[in-house]
C-alpha positions in Angstrom: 65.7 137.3 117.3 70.0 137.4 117.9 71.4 133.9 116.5 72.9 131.7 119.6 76.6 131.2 118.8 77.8 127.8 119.9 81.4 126.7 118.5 82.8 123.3 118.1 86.3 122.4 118.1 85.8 119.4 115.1 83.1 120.5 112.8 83.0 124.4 113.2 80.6 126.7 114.4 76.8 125.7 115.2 74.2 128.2 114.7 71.0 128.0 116.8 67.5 129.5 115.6 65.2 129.5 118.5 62.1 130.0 116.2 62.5 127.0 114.1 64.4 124.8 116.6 67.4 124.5 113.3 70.5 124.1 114.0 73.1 125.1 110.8 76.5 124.4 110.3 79.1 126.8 109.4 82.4 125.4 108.8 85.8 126.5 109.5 87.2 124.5 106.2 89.3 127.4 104.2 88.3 125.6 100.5 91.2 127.7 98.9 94.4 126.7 101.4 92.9 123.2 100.7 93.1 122.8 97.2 96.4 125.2 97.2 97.7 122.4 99.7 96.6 119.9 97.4 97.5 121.3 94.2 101.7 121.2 96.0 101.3 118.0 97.1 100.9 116.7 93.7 103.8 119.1 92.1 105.6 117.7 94.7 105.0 114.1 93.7 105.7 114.7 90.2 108.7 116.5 91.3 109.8 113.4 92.8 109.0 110.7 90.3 110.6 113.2 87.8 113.6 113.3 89.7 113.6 109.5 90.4 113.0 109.1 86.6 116.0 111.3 85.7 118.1 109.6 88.0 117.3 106.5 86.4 118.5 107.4 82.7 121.7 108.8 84.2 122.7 105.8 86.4 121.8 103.5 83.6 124.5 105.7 81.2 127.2 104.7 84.4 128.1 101.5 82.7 129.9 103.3 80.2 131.9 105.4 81.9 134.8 105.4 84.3 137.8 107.0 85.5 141.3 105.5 84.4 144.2 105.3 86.7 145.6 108.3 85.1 142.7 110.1 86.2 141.3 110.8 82.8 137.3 109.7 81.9 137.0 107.0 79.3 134.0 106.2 77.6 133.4 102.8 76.5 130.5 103.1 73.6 130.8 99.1 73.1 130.4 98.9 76.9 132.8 95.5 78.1 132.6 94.4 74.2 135.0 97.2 72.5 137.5 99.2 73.7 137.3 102.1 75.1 137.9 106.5 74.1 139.3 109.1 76.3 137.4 112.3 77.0 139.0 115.2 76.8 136.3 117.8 78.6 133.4 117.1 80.8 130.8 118.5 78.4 131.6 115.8 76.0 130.5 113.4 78.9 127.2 115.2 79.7 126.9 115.1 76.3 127.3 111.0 75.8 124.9 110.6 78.4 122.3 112.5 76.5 122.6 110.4 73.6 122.8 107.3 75.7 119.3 108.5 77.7 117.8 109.0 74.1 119.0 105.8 72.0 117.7 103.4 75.3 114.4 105.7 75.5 113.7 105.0 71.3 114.8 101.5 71.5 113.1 100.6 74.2 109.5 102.4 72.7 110.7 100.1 69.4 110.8 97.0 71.5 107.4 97.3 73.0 106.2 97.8 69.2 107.7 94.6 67.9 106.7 92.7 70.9 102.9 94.0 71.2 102.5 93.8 67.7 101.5 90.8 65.7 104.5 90.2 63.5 106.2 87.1 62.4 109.8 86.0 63.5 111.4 86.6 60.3 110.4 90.2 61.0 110.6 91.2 64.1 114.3 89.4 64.6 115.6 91.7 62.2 114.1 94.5 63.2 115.6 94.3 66.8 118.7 93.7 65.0 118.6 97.0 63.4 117.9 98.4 66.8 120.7 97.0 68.2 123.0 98.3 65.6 121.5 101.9 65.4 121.3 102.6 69.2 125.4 101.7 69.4 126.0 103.3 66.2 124.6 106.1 67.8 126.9 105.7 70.7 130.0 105.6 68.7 129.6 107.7 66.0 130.5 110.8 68.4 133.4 109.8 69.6 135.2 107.9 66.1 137.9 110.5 66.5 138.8 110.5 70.0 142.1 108.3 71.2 141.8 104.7 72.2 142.5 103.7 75.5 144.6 100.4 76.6 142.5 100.1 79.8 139.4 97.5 79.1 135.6 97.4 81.2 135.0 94.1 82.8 131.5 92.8 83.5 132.4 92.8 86.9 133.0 96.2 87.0 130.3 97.1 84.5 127.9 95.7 87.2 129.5 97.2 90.7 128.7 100.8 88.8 125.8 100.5 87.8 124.6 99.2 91.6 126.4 101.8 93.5 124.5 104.2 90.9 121.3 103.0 91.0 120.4 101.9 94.3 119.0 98.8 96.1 115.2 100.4 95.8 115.7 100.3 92.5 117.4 97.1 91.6 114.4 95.6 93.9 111.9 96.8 91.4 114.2 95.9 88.3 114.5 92.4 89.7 110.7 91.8 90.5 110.0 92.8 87.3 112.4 90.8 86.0 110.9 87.8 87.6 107.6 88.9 86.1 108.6 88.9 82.4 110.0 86.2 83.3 107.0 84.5 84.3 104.8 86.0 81.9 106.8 84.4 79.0 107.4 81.1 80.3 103.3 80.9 80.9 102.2 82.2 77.1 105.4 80.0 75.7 103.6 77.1 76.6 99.8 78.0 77.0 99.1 81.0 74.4 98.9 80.2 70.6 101.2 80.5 67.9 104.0 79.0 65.4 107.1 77.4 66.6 109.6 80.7 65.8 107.0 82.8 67.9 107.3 80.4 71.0 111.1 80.4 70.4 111.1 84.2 70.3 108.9 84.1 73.9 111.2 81.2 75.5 114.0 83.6 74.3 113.0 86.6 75.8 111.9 84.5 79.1 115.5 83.4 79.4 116.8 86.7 78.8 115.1 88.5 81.6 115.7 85.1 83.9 118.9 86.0 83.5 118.6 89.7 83.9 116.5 88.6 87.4 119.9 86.9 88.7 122.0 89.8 87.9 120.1 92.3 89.6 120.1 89.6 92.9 123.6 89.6 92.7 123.9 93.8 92.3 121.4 93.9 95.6 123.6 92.0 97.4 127.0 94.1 96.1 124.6 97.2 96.5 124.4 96.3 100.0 127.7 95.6 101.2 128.4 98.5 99.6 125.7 100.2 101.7 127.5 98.5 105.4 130.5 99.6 104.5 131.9 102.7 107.2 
């Protein structure tokens, strides 16, 4: 016998068999446009996060740059501890940025090292010493040459670029985290195990990103005036 076509406007089309009293679904789902549809969403998150990402690294290399009343770019390698070198073309500048992007990248994959590994303080002090020196090393070896200029970066200043770059999104996650290092150190100072130089090192690096916590407070609140302004 003919099938019985009934359609639905939900599940798809019903098919009824008189001789066995069956009913079958047939659905409408196209399996390929799905998983194509899929398949964009995700590039299109991972576009995004890449471009977040990227934006990240570049608006963290802000700090040491700025334009000079003359209207000439001056890189400050030291950042508001040294003075600073004028650029003379704009792929010199793309160029710093790189570097800067790379050395934070390394230092901060060294960092996570010393600190997740078990090593003693005599060790692991030096060692982010060394990582100090070689990520600004690598900053100012490139630019040795280039002429000094009289104009100095102020904290101040150092921080109002790096808000306006960043963002307040941003700065909400920096500070959160902040607070949770913060936390997290303070907690294991006092309650984990451990010699006297490695509760120091902990209590150290608690007050450090206490401190970093009240800084990015201060750049959401400059990001947002910033943000009412017409």
């Amino acid at each position: 016998m003919p099938w019985i076509d009934a359609r639905s406007n939900q599940m798809g089309q019903f098919l009824l068999q008189p001789s066995t009293k069956r009913i079958f679904v047939k659905p409408n789902f196209d399996i390929p446009l799905i998983v194509n549809q899929t398949y964009a969403t995700f590039r299109c998150i991972q576009c995004d996060a890449r471009r977040i990402s990227v934006s990240f690294f570049d608006n963290f290399a802000d700090p040491y740059f700025k334009t000079g009343v003359t209207g000439q770019r001056i890189y400050y390698p030291f950042g508001i501890f040294g003075r600073g070198r004028i650029l003379e073309e704009e792929a010199e500048e793309r160029r710093l940025r790189a570097i800067i992007k790379f050395a934070f990248i390394a230092s901060v994959a060294v960092y996570a090292v010393l600190f997740s590994a078990s090593f003693s303080f005599w060790v692991r002090m030096p060692a982010l010493c060394g990582v100090v020196v070689v990520q600004y090393a690598s900053h100012y070896m490139p630019v040795r040459t280039h002429r000094v200029s009289a104009e100095r970066m102020s904290l101040v200043e150092s921080w109002l670029i790096s808000a306006r770059g960043i963002g307040r999104r941003t700065l909400w996650v920096l500070f959160f985290l902040s607070v949770l290092m913060t936390v997290v150190g303070v907690f294991v100072t006092f309650v984990g195990e451990g010699g006297i130089w490695d509760r120091l090192t902990l209590l150290l690096g608690a007050a450090f990103f206490g401190a970093c916590s009240l800084v990015y407070l201060w750049m959401i609140r400059q990001a947002g005036r910033k943000n009412r302004q017409p």
